[in-house]
PDB file of N, CA, C, O and CB in Angstrom:
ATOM      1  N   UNK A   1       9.670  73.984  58.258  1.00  0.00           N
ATOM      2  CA  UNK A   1       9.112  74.075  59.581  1.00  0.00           C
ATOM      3  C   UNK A   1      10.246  73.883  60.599  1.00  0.00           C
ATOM      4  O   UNK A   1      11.102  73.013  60.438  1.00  0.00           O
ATOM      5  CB  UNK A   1       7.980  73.026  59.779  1.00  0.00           C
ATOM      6  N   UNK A   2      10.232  74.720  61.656  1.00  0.00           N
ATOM      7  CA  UNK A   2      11.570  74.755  63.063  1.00  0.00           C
ATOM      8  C   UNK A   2      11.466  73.715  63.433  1.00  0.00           C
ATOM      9  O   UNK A   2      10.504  73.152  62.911  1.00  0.00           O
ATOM     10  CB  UNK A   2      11.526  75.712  64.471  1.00  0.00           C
ATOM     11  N   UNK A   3      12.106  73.007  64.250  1.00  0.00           N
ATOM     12  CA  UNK A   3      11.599  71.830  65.387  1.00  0.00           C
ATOM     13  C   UNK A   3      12.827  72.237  66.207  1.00  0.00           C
ATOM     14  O   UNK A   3      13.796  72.956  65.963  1.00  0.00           O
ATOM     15  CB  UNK A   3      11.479  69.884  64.866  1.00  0.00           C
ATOM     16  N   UNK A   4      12.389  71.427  67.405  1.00  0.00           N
ATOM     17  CA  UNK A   4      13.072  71.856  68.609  1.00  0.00           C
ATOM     18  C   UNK A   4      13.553  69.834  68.873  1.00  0.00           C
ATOM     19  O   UNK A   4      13.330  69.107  69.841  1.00  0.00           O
ATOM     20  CB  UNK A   4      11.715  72.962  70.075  1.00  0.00           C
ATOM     21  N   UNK A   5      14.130  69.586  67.765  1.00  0.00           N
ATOM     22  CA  UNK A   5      14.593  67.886  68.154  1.00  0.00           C
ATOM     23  C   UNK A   5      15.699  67.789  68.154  1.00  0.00           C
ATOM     24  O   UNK A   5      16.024  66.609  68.287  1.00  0.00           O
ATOM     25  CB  UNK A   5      14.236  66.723  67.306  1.00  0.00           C
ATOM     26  N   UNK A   6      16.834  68.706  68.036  1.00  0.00           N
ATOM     27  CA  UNK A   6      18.137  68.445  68.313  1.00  0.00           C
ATOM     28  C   UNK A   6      18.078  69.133  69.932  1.00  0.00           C
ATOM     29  O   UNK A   6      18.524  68.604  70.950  1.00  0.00           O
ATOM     30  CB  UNK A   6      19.267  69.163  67.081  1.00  0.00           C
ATOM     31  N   UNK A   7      17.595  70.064  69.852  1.00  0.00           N
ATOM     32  CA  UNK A   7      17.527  70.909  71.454  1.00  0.00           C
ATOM     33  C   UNK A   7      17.339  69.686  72.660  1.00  0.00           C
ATOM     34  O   UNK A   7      17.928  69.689  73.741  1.00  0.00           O
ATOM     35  CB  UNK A   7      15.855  72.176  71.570  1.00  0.00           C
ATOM     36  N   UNK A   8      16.449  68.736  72.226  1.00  0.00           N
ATOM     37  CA  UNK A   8      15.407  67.651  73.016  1.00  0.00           C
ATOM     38  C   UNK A   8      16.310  66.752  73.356  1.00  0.00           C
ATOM     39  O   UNK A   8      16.236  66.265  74.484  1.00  0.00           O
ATOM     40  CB  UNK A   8      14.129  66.900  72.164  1.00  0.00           C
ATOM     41  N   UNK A   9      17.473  66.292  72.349  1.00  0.00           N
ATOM     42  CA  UNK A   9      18.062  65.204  71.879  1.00  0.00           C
ATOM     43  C   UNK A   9      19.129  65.361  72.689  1.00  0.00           C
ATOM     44  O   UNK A   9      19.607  64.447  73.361  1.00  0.00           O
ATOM     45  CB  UNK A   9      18.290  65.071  70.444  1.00  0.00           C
ATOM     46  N   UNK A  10      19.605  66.680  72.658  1.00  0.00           N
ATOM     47  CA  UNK A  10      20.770  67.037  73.504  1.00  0.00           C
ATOM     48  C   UNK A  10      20.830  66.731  75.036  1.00  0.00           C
ATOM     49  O   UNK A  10      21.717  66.333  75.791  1.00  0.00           O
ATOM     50  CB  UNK A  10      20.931  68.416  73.376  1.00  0.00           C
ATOM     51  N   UNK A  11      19.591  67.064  75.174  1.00  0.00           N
ATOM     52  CA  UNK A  11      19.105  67.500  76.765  1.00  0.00           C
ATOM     53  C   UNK A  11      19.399  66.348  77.553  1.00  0.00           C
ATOM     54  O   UNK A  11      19.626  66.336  78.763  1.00  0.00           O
ATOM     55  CB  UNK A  11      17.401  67.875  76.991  1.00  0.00           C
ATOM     56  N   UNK A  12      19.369  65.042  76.492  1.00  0.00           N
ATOM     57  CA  UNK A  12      18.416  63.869  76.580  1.00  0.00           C
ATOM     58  C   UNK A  12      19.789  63.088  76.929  1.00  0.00           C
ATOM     59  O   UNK A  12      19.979  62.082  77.613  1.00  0.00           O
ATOM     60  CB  UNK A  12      17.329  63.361  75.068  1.00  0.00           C
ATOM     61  N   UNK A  13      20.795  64.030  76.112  1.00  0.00           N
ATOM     62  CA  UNK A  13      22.185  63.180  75.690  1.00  0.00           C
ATOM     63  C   UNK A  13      21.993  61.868  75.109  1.00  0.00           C
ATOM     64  O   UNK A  13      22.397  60.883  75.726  1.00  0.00           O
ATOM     65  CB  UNK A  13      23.114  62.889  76.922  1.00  0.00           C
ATOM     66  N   UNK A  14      21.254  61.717  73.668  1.00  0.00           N
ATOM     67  CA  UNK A  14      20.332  60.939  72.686  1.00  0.00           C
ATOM     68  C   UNK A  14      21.574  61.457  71.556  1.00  0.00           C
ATOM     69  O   UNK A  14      21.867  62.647  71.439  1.00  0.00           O
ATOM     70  CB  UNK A  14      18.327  61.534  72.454  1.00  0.00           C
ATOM     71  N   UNK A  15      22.332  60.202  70.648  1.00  0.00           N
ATOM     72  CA  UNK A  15      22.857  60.643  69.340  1.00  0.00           C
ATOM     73  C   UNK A  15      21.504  60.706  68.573  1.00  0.00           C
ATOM     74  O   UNK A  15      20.309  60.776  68.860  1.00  0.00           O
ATOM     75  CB  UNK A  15      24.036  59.594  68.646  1.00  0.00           C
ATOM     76  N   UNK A  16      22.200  60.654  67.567  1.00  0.00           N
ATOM     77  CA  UNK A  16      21.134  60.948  66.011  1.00  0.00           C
ATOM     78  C   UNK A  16      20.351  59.074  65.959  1.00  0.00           C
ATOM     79  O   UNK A  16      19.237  58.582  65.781  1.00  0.00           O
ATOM     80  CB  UNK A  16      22.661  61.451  63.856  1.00  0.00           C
ATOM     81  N   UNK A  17      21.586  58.643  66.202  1.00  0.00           N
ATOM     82  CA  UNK A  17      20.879  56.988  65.758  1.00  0.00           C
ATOM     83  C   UNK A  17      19.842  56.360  66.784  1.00  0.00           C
ATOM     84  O   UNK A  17      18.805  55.739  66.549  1.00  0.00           O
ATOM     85  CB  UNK A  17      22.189  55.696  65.693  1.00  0.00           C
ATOM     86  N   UNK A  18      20.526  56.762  68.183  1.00  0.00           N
ATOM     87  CA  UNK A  18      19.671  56.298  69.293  1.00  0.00           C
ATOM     88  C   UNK A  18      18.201  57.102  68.943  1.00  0.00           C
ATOM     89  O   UNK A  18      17.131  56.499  69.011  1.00  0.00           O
ATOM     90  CB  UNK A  18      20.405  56.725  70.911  1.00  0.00           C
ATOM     91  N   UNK A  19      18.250  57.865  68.741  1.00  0.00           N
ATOM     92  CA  UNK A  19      16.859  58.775  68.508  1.00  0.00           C
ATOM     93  C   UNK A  19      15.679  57.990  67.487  1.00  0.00           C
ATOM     94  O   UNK A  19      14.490  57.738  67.684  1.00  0.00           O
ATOM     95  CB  UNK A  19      17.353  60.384  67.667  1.00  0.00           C
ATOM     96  N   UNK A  20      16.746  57.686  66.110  1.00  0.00           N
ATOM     97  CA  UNK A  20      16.636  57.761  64.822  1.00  0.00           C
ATOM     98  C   UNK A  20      15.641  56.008  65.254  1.00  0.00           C
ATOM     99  O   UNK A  20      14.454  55.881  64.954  1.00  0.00           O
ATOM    100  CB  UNK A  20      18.409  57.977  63.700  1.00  0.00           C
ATOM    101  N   UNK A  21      16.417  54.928  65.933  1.00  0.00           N
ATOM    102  CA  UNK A  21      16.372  53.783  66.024  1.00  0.00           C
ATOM    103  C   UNK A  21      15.050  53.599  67.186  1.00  0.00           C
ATOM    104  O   UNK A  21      14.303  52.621  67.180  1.00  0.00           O
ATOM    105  CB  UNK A  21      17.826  53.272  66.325  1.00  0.00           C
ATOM    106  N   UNK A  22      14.923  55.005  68.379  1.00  0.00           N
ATOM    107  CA  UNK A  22      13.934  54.801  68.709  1.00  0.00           C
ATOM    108  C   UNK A  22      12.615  55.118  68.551  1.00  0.00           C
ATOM    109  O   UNK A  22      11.535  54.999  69.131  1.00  0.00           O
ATOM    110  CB  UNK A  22      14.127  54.858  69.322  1.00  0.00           C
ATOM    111  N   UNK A  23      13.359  55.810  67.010  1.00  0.00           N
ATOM    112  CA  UNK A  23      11.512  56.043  65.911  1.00  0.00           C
ATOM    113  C   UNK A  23      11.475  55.767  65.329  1.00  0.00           C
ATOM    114  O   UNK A  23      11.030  56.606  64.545  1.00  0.00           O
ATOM    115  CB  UNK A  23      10.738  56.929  65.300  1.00  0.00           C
ATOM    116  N   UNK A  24      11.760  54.431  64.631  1.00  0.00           N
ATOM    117  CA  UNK A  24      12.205  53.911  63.467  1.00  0.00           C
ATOM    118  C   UNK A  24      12.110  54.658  62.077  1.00  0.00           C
ATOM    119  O   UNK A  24      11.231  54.483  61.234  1.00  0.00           O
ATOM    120  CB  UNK A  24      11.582  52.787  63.394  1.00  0.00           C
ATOM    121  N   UNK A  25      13.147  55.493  62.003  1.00  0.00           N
ATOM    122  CA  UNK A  25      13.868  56.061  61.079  1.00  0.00           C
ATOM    123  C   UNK A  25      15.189  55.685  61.086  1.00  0.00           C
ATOM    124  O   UNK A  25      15.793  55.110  61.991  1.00  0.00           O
ATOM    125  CB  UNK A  25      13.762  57.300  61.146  1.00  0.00           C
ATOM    126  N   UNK A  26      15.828  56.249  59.424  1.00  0.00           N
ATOM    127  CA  UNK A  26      17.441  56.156  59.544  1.00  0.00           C
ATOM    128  C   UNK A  26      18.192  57.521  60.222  1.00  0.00           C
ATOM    129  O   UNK A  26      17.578  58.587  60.198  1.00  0.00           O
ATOM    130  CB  UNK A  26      18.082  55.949  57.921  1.00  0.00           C
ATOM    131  N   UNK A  27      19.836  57.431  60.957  1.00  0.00           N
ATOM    132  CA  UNK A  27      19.746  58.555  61.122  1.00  0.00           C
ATOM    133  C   UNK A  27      20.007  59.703  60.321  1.00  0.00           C
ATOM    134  O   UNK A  27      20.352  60.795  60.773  1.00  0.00           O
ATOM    135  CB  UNK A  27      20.189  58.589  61.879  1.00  0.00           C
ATOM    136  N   UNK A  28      19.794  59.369  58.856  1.00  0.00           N
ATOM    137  CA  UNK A  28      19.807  60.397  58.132  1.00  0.00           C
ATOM    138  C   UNK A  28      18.602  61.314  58.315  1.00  0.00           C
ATOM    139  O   UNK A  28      18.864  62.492  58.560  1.00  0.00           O
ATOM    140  CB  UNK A  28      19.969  59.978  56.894  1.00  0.00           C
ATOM    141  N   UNK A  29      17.422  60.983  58.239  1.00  0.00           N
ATOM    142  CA  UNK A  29      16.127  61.677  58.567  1.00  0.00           C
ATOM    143  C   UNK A  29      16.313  62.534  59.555  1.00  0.00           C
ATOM    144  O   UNK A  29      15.843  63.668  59.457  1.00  0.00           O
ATOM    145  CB  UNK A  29      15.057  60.828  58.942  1.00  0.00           C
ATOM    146  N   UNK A  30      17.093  62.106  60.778  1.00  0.00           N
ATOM    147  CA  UNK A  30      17.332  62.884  61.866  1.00  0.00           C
ATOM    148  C   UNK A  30      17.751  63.891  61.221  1.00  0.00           C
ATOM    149  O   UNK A  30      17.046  64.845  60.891  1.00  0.00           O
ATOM    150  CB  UNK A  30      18.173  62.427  62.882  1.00  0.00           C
ATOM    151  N   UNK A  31      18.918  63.759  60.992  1.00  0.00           N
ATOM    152  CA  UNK A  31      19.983  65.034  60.582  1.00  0.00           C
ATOM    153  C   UNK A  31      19.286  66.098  59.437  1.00  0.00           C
ATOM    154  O   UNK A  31      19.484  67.294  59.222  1.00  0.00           O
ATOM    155  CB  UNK A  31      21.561  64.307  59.793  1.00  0.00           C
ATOM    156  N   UNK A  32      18.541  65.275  58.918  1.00  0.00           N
ATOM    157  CA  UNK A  32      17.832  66.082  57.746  1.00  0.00           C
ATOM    158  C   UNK A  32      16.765  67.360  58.651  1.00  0.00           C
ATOM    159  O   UNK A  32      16.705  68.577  58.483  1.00  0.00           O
ATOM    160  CB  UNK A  32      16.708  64.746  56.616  1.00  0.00           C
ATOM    161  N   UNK A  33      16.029  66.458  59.618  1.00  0.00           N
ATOM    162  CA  UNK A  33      14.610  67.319  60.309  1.00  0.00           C
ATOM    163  C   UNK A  33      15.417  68.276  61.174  1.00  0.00           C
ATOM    164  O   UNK A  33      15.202  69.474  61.361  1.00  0.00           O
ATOM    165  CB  UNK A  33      13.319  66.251  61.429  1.00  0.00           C
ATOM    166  N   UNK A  34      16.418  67.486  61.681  1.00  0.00           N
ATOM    167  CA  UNK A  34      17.370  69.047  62.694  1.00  0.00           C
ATOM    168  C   UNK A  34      17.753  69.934  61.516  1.00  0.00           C
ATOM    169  O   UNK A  34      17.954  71.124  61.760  1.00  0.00           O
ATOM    170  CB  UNK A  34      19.298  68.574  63.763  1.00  0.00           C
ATOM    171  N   UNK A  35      17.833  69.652  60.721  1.00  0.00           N
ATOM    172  CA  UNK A  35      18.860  70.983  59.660  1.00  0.00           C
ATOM    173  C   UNK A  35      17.641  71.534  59.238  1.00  0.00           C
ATOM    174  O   UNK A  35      17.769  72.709  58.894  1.00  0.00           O
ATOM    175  CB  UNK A  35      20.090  70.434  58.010  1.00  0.00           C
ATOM    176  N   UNK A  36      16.216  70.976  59.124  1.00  0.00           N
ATOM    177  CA  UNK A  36      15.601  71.919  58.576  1.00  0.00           C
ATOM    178  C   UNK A  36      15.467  71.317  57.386  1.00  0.00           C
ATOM    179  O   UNK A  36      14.560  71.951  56.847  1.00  0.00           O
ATOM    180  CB  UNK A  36      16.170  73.163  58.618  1.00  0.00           C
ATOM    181  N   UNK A  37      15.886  70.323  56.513  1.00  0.00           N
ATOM    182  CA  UNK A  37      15.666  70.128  55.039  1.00  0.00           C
ATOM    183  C   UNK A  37      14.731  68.776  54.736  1.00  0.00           C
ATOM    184  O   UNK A  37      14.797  68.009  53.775  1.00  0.00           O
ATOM    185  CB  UNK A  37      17.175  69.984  54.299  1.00  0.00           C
ATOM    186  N   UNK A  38      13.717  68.748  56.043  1.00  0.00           N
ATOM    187  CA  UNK A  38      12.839  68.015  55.561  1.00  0.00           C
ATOM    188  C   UNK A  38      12.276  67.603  56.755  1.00  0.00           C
ATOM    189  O   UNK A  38      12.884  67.076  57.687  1.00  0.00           O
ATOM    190  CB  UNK A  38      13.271  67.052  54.672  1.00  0.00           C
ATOM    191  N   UNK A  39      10.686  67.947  56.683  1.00  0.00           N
ATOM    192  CA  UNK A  39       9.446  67.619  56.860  1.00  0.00           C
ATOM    193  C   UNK A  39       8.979  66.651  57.543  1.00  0.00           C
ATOM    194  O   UNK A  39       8.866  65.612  56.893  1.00  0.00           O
ATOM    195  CB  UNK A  39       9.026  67.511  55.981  1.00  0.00           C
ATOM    196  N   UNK A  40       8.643  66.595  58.688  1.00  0.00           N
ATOM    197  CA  UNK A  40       8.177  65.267  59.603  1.00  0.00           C
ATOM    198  C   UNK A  40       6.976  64.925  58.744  1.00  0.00           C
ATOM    199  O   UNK A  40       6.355  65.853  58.225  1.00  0.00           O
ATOM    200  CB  UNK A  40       7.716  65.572  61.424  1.00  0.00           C
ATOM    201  N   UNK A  41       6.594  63.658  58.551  1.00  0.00           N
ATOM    202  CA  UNK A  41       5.217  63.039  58.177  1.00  0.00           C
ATOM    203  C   UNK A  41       4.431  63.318  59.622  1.00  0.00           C
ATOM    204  O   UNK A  41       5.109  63.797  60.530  1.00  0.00           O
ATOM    205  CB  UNK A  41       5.320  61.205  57.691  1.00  0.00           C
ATOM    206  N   UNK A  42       3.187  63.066  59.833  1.00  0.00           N
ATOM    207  CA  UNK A  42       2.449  63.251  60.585  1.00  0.00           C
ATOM    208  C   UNK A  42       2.998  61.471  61.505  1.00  0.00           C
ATOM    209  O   UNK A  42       3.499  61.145  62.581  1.00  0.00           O
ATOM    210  CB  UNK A  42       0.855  63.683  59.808  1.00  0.00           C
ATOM    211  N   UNK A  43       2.763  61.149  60.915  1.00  0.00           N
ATOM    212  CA  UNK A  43       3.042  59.547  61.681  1.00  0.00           C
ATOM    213  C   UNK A  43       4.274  60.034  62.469  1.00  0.00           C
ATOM    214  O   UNK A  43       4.015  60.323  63.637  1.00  0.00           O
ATOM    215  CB  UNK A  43       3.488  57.953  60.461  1.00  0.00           C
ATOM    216  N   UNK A  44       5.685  60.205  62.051  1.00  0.00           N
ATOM    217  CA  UNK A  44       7.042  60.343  62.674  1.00  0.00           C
ATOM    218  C   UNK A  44       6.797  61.294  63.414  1.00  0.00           C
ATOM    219  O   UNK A  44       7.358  61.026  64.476  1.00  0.00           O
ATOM    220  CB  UNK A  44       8.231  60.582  61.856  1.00  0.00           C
ATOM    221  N   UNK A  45       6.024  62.762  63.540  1.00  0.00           N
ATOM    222  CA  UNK A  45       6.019  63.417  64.311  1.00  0.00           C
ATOM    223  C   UNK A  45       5.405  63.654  65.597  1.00  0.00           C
ATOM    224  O   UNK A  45       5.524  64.456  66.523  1.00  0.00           O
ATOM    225  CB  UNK A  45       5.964  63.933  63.820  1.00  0.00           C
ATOM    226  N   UNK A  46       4.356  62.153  65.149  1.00  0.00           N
ATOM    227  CA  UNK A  46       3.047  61.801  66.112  1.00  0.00           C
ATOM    228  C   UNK A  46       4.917  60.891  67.319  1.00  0.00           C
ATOM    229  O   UNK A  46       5.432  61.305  68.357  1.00  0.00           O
ATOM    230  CB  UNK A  46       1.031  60.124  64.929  1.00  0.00           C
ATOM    231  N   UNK A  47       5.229  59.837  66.562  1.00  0.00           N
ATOM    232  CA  UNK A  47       6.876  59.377  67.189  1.00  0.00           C
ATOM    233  C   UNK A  47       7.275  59.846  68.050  1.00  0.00           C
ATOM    234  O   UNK A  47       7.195  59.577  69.249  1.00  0.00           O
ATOM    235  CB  UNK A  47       7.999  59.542  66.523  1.00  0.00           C
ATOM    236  N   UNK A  48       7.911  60.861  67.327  1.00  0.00           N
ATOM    237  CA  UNK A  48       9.237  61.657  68.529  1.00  0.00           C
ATOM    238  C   UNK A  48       8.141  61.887  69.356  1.00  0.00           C
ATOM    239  O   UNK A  48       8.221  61.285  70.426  1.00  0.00           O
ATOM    240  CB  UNK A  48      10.361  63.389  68.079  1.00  0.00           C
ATOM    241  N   UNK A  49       6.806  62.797  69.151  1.00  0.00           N
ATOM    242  CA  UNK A  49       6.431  63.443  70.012  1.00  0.00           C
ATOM    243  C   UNK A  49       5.938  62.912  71.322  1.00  0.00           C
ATOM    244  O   UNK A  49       5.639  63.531  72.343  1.00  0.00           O
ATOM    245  CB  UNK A  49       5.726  64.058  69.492  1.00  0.00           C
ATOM    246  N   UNK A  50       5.916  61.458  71.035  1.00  0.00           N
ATOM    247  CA  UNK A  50       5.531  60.719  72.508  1.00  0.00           C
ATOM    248  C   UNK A  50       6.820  59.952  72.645  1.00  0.00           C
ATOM    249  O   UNK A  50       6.459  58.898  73.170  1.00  0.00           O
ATOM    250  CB  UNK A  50       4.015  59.578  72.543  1.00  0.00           C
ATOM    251  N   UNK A  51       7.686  59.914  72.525  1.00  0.00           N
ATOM    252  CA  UNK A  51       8.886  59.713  72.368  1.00  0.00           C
ATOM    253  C   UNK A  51       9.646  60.541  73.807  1.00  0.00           C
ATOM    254  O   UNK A  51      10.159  60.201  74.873  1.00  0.00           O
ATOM    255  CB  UNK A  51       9.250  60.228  70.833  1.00  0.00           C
ATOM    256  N   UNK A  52       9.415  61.504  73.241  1.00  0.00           N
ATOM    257  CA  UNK A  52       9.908  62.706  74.349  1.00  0.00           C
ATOM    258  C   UNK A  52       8.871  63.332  75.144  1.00  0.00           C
ATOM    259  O   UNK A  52       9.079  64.407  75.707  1.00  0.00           O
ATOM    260  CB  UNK A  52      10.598  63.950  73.641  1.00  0.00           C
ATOM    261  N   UNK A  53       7.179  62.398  75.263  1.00  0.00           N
ATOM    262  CA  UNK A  53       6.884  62.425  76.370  1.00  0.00           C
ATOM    263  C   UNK A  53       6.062  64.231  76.055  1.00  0.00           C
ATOM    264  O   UNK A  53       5.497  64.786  76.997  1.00  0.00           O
ATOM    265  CB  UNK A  53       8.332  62.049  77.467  1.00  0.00           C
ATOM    266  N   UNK A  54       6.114  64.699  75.093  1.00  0.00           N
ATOM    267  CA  UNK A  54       5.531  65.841  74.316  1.00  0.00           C
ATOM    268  C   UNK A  54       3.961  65.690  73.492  1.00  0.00           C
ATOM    269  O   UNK A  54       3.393  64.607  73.351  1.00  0.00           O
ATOM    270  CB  UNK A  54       6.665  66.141  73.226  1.00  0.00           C
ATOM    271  N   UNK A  55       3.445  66.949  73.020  1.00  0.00           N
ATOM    272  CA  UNK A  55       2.728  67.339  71.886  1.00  0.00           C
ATOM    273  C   UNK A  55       3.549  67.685  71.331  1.00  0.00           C
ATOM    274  O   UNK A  55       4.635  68.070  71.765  1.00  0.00           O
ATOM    275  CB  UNK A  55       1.774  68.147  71.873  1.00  0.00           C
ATOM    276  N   UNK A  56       3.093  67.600  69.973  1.00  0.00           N
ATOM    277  CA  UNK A  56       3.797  67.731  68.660  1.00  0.00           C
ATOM    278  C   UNK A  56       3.990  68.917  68.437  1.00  0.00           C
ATOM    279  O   UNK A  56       5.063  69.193  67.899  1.00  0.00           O
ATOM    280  CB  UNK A  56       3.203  67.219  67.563  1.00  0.00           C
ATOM    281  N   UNK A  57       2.936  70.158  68.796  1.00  0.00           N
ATOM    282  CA  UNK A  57       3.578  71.459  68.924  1.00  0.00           C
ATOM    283  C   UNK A  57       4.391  72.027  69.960  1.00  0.00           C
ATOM    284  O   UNK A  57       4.667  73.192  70.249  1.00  0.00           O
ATOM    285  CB  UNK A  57       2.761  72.218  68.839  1.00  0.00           C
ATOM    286  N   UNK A  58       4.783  70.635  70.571  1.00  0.00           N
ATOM    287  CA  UNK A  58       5.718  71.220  71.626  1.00  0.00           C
ATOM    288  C   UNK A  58       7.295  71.151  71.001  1.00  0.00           C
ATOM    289  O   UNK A  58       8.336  71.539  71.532  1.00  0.00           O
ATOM    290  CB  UNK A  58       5.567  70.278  73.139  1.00  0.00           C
ATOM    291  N   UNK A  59       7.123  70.623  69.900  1.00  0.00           N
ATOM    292  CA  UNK A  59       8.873  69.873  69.005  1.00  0.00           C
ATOM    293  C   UNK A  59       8.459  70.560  68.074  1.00  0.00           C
ATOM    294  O   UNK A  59       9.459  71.062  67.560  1.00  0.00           O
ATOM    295  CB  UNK A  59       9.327  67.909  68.481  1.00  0.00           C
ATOM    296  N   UNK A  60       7.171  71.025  67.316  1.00  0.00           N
ATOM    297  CA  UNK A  60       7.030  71.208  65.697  1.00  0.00           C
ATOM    298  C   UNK A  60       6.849  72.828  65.523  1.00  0.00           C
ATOM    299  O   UNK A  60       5.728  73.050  65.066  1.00  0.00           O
ATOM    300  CB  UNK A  60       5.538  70.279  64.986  1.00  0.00           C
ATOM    301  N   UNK A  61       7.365  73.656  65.674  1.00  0.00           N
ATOM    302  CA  UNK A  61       7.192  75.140  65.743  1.00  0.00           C
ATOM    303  C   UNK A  61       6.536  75.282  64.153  1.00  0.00           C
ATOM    304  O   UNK A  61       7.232  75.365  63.141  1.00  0.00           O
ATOM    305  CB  UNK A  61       8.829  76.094  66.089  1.00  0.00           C
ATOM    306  N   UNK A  62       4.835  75.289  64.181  1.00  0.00           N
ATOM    307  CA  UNK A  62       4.250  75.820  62.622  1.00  0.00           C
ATOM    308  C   UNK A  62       4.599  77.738  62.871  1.00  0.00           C
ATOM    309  O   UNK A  62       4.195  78.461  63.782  1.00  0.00           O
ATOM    310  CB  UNK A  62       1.909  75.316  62.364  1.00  0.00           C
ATOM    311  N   UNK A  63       5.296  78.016  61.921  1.00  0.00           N
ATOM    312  CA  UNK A  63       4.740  79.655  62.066  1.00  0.00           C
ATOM    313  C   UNK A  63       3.890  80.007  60.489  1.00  0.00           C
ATOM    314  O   UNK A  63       4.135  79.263  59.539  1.00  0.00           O
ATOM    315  CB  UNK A  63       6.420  80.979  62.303  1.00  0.00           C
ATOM    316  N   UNK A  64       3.125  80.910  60.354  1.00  0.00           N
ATOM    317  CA  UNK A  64       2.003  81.400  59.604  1.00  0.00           C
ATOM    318  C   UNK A  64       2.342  81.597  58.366  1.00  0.00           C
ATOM    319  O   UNK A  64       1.554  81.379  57.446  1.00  0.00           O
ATOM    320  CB  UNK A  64       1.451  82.531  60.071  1.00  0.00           C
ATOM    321  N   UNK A  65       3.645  82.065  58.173  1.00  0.00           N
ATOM    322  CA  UNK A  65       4.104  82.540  57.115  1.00  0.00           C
ATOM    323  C   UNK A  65       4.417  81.253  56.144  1.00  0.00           C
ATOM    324  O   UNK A  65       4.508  81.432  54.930  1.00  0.00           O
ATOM    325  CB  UNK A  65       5.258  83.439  57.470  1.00  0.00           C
ATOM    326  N   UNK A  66       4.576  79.966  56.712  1.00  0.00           N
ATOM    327  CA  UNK A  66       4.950  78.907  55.920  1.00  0.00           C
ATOM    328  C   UNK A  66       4.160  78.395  54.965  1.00  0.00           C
ATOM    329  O   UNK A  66       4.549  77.445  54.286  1.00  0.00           O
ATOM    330  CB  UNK A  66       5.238  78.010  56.586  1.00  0.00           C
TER     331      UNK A  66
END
């Protein structure tokens, strides 16, 4: 699934840890969900997404084919 959380993060001028630490994750998870190689839980994505003040389909791009 896409996400738009490095785009957010940038904007934000947010590292990986500041992000990571203000959703309590490590910032490996970060780096993992920006690259694409793994899957927000519903809980972490419910996180960022009020985090950054968002809906979750505003960070979580589902497309159909997935």
């Amino acid at each position: 699934m896409k996400n738009r959380i490095q785009e957010l993060r940038k904007q934000r001028r947010l590292s990986q840890s500041e992000l990571a630490d203000a959703v309590e994750v490590t910032r490996q998870t970060i780096i993992s969900l920006e690259n694409g190689k793994y899957n927000a839980s519903l809980n972490l994505a419910h996180k960022i997404a009020r985090y950054f003040g968002l809906m979750i389909e505003d960070i979580f791009l589902f497309e159909e084919d997935e």
